[in-house]
C-alpha positions as MATLAB code, in Angstrom:
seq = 'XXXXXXXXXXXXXXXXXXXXXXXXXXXXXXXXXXXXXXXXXXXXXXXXXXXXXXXXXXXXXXXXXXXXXXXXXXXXXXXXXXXXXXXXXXXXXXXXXXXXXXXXXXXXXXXXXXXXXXXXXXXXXXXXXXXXXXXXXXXXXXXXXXXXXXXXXXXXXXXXXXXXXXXXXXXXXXXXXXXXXXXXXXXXXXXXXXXXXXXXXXXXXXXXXXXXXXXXXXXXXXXXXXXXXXXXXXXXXXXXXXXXXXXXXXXXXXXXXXXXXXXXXXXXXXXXXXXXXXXXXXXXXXXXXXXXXXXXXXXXXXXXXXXXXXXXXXXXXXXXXXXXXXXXXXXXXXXXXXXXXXXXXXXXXXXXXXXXXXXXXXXXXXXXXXXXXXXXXXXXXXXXXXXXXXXXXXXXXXXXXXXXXXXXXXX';
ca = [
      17.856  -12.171  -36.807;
      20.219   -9.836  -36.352;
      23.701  -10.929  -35.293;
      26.462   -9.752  -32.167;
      29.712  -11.277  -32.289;
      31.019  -11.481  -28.465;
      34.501  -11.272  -27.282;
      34.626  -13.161  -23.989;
      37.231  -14.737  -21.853;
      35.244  -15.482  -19.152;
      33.041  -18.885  -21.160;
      32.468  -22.604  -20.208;
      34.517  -24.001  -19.079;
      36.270  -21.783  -17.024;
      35.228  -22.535  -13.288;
      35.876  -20.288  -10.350;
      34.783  -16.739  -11.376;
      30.959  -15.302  -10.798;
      32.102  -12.981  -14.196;
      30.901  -16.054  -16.636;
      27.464  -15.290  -15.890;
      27.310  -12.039  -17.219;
      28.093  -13.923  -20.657;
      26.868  -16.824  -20.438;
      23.221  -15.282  -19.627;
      23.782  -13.367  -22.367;
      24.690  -15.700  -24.973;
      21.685  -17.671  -23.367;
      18.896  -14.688  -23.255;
      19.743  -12.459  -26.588;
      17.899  -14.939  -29.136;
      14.480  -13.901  -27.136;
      15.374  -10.084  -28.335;
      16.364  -10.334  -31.874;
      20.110  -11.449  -31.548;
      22.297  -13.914  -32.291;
      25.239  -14.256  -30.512;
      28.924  -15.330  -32.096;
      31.438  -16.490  -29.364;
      35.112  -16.052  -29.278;
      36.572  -17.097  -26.603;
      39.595  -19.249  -25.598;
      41.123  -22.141  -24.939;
      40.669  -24.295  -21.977;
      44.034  -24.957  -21.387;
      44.776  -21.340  -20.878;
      41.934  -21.923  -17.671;
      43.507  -22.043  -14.281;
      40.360  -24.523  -13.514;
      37.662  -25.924  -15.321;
      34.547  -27.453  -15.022;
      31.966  -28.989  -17.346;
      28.498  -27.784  -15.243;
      27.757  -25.028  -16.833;
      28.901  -26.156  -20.462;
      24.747  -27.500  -21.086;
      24.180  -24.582  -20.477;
      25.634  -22.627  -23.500;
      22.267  -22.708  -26.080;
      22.859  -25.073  -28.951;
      23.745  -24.330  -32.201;
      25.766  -21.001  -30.809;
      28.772  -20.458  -32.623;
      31.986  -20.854  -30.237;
      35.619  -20.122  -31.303;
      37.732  -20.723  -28.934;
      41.225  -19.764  -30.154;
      44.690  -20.692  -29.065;
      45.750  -19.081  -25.736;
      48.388  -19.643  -22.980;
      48.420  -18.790  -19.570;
      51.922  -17.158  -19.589;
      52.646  -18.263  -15.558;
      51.978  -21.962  -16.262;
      52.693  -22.510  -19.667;
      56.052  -19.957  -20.515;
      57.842  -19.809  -16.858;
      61.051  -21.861  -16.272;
      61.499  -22.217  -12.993;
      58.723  -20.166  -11.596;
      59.995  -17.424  -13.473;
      58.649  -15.682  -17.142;
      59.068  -12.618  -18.889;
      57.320   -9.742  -17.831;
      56.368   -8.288  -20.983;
      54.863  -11.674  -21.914;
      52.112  -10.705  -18.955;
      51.005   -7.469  -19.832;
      48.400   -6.337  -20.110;
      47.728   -9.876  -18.325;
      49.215  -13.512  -18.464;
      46.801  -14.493  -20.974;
      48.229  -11.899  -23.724;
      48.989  -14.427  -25.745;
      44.975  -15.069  -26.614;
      45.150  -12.126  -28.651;
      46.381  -13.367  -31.848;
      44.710  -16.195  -32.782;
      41.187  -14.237  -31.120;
      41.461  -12.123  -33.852;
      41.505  -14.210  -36.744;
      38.919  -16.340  -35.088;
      37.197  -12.910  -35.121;
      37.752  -12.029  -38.386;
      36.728  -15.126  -39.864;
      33.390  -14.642  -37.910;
      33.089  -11.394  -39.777;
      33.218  -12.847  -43.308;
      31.080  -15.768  -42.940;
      28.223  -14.240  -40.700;
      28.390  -10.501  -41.450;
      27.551   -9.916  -37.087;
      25.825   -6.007  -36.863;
      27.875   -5.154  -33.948;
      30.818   -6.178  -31.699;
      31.230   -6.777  -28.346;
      33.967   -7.369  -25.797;
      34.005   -7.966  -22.083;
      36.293   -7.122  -19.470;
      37.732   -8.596  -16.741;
      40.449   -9.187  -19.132;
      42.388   -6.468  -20.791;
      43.089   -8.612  -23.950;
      39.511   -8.496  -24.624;
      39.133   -5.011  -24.898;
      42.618   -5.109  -27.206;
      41.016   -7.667  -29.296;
      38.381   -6.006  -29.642;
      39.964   -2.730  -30.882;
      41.957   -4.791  -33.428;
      38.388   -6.146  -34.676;
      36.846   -2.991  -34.921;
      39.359   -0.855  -36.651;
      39.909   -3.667  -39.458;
      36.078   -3.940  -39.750;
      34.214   -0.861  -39.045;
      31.820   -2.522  -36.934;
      30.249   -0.096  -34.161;
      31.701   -1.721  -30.616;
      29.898   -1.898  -27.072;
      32.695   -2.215  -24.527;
      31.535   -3.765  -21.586;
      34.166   -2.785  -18.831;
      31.750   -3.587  -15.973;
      34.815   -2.398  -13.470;
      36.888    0.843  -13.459;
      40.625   -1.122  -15.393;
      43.170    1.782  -14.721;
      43.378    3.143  -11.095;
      44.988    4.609   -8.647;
      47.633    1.904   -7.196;
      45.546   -0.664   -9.119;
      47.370   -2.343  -11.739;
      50.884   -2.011   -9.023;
      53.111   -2.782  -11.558;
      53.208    0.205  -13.192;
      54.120   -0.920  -17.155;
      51.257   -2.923  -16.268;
      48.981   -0.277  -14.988;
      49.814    1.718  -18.423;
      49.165   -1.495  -20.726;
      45.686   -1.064  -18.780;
      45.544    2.802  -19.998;
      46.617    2.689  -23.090;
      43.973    0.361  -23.946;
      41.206    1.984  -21.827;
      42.049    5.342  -23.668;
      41.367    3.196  -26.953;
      38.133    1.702  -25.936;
      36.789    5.233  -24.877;
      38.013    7.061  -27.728;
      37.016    3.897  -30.413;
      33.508    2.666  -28.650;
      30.638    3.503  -29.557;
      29.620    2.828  -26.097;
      31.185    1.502  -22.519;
      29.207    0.050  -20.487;
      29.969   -0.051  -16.187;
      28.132   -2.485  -13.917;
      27.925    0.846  -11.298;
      26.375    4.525  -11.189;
      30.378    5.294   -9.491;
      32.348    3.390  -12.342;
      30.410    5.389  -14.678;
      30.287    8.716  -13.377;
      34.344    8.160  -12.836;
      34.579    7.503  -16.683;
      32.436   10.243  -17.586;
      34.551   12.581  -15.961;
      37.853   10.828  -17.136;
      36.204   10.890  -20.588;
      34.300   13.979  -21.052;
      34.280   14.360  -24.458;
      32.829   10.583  -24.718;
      30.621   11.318  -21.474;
      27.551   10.507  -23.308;
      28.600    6.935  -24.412;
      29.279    5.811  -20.308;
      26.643    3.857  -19.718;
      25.439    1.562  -16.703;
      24.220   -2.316  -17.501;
      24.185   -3.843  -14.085;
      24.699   -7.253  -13.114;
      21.565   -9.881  -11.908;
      20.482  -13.218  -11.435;
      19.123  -15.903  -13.776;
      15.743  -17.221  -12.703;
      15.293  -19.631  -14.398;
      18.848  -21.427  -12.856;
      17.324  -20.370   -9.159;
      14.032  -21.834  -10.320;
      15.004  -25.088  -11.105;
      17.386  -25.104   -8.071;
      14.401  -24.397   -5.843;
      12.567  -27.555   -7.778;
      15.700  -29.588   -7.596;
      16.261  -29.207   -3.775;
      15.923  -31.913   -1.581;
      17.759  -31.384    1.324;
      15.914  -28.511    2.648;
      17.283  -28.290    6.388;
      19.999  -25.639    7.535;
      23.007  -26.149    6.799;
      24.392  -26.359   10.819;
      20.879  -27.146   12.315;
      21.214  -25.038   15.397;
      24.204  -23.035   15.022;
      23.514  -19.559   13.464;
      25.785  -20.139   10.364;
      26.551  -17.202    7.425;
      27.434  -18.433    3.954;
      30.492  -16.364    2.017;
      29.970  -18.030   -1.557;
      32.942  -17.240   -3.951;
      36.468  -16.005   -4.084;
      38.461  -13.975   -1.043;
      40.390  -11.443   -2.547;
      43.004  -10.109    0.622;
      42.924   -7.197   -0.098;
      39.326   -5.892   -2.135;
      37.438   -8.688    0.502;
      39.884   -8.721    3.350;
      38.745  -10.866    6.268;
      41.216   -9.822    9.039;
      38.764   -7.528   10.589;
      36.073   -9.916   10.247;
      38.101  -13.146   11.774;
      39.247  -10.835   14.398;
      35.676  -10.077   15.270;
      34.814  -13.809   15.693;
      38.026  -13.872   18.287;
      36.324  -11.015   20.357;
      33.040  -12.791   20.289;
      34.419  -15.822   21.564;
      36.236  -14.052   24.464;
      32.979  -13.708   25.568;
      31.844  -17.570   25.169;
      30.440  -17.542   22.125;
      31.817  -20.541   19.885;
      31.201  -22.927   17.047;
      28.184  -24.505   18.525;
      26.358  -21.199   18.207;
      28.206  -18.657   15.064;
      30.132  -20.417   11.915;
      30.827  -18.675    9.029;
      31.068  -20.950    5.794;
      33.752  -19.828    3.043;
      32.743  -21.944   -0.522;
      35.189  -21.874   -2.831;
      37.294  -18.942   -1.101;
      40.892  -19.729   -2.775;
      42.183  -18.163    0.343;
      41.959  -20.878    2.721;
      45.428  -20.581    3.695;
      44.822  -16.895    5.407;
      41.671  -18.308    6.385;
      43.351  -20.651    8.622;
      45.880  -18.656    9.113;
      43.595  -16.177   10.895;
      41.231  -18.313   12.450;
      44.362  -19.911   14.206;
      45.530  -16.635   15.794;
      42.274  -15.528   17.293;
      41.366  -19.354   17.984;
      38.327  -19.397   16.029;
      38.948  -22.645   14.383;
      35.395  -24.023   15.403;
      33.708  -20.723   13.837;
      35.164  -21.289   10.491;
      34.406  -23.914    7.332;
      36.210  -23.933    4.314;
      34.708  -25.996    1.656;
      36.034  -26.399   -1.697;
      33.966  -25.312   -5.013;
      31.026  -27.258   -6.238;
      28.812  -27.311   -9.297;
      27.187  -24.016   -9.648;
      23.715  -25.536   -9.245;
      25.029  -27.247   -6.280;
      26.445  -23.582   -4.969;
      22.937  -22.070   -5.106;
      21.296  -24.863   -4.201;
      23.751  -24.125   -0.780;
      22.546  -20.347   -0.645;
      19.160  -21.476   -0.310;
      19.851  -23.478    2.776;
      21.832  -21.179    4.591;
      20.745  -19.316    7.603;
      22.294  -15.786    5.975;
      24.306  -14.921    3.139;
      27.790  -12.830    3.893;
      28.327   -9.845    1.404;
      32.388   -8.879    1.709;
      33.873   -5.434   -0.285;
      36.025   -3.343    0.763;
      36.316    0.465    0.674;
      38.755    0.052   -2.367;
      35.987   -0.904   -4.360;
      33.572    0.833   -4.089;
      32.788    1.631   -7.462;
      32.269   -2.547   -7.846;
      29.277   -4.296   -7.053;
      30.087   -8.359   -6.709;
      27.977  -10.484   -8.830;
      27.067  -12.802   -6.399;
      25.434   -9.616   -4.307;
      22.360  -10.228   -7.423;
      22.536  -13.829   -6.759;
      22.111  -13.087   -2.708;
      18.704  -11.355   -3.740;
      17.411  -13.815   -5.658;
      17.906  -16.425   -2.955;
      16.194  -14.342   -0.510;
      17.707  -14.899    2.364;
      18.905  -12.582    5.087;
      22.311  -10.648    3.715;
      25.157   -9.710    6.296;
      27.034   -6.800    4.555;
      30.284   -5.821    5.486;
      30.858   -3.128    2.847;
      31.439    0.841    3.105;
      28.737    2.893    3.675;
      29.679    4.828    0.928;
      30.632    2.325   -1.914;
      27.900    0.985   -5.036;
      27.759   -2.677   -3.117;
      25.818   -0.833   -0.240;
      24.048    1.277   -2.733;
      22.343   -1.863   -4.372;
      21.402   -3.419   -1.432;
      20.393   -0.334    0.857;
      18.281    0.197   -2.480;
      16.424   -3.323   -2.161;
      15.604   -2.612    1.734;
      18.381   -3.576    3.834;
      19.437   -1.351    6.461;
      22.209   -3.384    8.397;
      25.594   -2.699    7.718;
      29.519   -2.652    9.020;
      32.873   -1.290    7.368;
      34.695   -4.789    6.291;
      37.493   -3.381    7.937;
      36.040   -2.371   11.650;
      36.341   -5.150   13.992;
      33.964   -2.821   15.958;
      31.223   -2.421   13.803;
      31.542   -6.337   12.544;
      31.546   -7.479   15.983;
      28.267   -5.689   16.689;
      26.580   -6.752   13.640;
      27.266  -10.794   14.670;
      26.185   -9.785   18.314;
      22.924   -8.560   16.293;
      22.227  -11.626   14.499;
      22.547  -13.305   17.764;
      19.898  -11.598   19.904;
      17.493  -10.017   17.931;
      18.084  -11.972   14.565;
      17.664  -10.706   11.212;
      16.937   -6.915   11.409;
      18.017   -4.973    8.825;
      18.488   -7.814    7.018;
      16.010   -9.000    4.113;
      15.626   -7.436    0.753;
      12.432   -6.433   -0.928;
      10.814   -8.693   -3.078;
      10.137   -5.796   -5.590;
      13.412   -4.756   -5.994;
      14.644   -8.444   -6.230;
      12.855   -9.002   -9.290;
      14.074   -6.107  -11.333;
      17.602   -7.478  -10.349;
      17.356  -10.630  -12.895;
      19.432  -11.304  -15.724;
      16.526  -11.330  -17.918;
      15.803   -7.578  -17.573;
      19.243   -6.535  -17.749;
      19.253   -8.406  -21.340;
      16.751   -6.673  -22.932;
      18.956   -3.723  -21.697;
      21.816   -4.945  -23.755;
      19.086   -5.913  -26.468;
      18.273   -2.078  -26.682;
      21.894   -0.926  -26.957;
      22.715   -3.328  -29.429;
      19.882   -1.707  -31.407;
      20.657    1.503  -30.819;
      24.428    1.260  -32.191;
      23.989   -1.519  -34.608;
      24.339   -0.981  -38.424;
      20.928   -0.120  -39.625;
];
């Protein structure tokens, strides 16, 4: 069997972030097509939050390293305060070092065919430069999301730590992969003498964890019986899934006597619930809003498969970014509320699998409409095709991976 040794961040135990499956499935589905997979990730301590759920998970008998890292805001600030440089590219910098001697040490003793590294984090793509100029190993750079854009990093020694090391990967890689059509195309024109190695792996589900949710679930009622009530599972970014619009929506509903009993909106695991309240206090929607703290992921789809509709949130400046948890939506096949731009790869993916509903995340108009929708003529627009659902799952976009890995491997 032929072997891939994978630079990830984003492992068990790390809790909070939908970007571990993408790994994780990985780690979990490559045996089936040929590959062996060699982990280095990092410490837990360098985790804002962990959890062991999804730790059984990880097939044994995989090779983990997980080297020494720091989160540089928790671990090296006095006072609140740290050293800037000591952030950049990100506050877990520090994961570099010992990553690549865990790396290399992976190199001599298993002799891996190819190398790859995963974004979100920066580091990983550094780390995996290091590793492939000291060993000559061909590299597959997954950057599933555009890393240097416009305003995006702000700071801007951070935003060019974040170019520098996206020039690298492009020029170095002997392909980068992009979880959209739009990051790709962007990085083919950015790129143009790499063009041909910008490449799109999208994200999915993992059937067999919705399977044995499905077999696992007792409680099979809704979730409010007899209040129409959406599910937002996952992290509220203010800015990339701002909910002003969409809390100020709920505010114009209820001027016209529409209230908890009948519309909630569920946020799981939001990390926001602060402007959550905050919002649904000005517009007095405090009845029309839950916010639950994270669960277990089996425990989190078990949830999507009781709710009356799942709630889709992205925001015009990302619309070359498809969540994660849209795949998982799919799968769970239940009716999806978008709130998205028209324009952007979310709406793209899930115009593609049949919907036909959709508002701007940031029109209170268009939002309010949509609820009004749900509320008199139900689900329109709504579901997803059952065909398109299933070439969404993890397991397909494996043997993509599988075929790259082929492709670029060392004969």
């Amino acid at each position: 069997m032929k072997r891939v040794l994978m630079v990830a961040f984003h492992f068990p135990p790390l809790a909070g972030s939908s970007g571990i499956q993408r790994t994780l499935r990985f780690v979990q589905q490559l045996p089936d097509h040929g590959w062996q997979p060699l982990v280095v990730t990092a410490h837990p301590r360098a985790y804002e939050r962990t959890s062991p759920d999804l730790l059984a998970e990880v097939p044994e008998g995989t090779v983990v390293r997980r080297a020494q890292a720091l989160d540089t805001a928790r671990h090296l600030a006095l006072g609140g305060r740290y050293l800037a440089a000591l952030a950049r590219p990100d506050r877990w910098m520090s994961w570099k070092w010992d990553a690549i001697r865990q790396g290399l040490d992976l190199v001599r003793t298993h002799r891996p065919d190819v190398l790859w590294t995963t974004y979100p984090l920066a580091t990983s793509h550094a780390i995996g430069l290091a590793l492939h100029q000291r060993t000559g190993l061909p590299w597959v750079a997954d950057f599933r999301d555009p890393m240097a854009q416009d305003g995006y990093p702000s700071d801007p020694k951070v935003w060019a730590a974040f170019q520098r090391i996206e020039a690298a990967t492009a020029a170095h890689a002997s392909a980068c992969c992009f979880t959209t059509p739009s990051a790709a195309r962007t990085y083919r024109e950015r790129y143009a003498a790499r063009a041909d190695r910008m490449l799109v792996l999208e994200n999915g589900y993992d059937e067999s964890t919705f399977a044995r949710a499905e077999a696992t679930l007792q409680d099979r009622t809704a979730l409010n019986p007899g209040c129409l009530t959406l599910l937002h599972s996952g992290i509220v970014y203010p800015s990339e899934r701002d909910p002003t619009q969409l809390i100020e929506a709920l505010g114009r509903l209820r001027l016209r006597g529409i209230d908890g009993s009948r519309l909630r909106i569920r946020f799981r695991a939001a990390m926001a619930d602060d402007l959550l309240r905050t919002l649904a206090a000005k517009h007095g929607v405090e009845d029309m809003v839950e916010l639950l703290p994270p669960v277990p992921y089996a425990d989190a789809l078990a949830e999507m498969l009781r709710a009356d509709a799942l709630l889709v949130m992205q925001a015009s400046n990302c619309n070359e970014q498809v969540p994660a948890k849209v795949y998982e939506y799919l799968r769970a096949g239940r009716p999806i509320v978008t709130l998205t731009d028209p324009d952007g790869d979310t709406w793209g993916v899930l115009r593609g699998a049949g919907l036909s509903t959709v508002a701007r995340l940031d029109s209170t108009e268009e939002i309010a409409a949509v609820m009004d929708g749900l509320l008199l003529r139900g689900f329109q627009g709504c579901l997803a095709d059952q065909a398109a659902t299933a070439a969404a799952s993890r397991s397909a976009r494996t043997a993509e991976l599988a075929a790259l890995l082929n492709r670029v491997g060392r004969p």
